[in-house]
C-alpha positions in Angstrom: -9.8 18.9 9.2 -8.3 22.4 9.6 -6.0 21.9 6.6 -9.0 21.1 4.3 -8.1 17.3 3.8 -11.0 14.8 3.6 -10.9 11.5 5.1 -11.0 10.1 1.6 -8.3 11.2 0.3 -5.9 10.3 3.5 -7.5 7.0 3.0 -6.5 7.1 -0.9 -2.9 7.7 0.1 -2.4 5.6 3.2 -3.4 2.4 0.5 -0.7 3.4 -1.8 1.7 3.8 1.0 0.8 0.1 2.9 2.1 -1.1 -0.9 5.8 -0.3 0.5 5.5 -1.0 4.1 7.5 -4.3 5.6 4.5 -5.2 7.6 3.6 -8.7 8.2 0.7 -10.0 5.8 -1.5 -11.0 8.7 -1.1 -7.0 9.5 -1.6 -5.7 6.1 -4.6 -8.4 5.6 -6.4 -6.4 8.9 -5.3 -2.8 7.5 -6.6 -3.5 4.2 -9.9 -4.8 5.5 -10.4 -2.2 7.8 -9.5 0.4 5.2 -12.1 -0.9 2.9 -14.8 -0.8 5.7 -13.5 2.6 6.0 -14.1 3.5 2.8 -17.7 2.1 2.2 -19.0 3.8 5.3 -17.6 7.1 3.8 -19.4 6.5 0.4 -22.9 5.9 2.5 -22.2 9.2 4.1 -21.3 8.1 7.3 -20.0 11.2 9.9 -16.4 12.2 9.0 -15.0 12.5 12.4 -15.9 9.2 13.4 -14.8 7.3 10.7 -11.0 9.4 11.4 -11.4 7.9 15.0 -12.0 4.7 13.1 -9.0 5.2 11.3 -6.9 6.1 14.3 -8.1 2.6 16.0 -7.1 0.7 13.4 -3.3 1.9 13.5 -3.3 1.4 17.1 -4.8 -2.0 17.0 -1.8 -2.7 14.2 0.8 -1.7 17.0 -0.6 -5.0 19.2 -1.0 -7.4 16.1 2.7 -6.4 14.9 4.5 -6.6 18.5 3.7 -10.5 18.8 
């Protein structure tokens, strides 16, 4: 927020970067999804800040999905 990003375009970019990740496809199945949620919520004009806390669940959710 203090370096004038929006939430869309980080979520723009994270997409492109899952594409070269070596995550498992269950993993990648959630992050997509939850991406996508992320997304339509920001397009209804859902509040900014929460959907970054949104965004900063979902990798830390990914951290217990990936260590089984």
């Amino acid at each position: 927020m203090e370096k004038g990003i929006s939430l869309q375009v980080m979520l723009k970019e994270i997409n492109m970067q899952l594409m070269d990740t070596s995550f498992p496809s269950i993993a990648l199945e959630f992050l997509v999804k939850r991406l996508a949620d992320l997304e339509y919520r920001m397009s209804i004009s859902c509040d900014e800040k929460i959907q970054l806390m949104s965004l900063i669940s979902a990798f830390i959710e990914i951290r217990q999905i990936v260590a089984k």
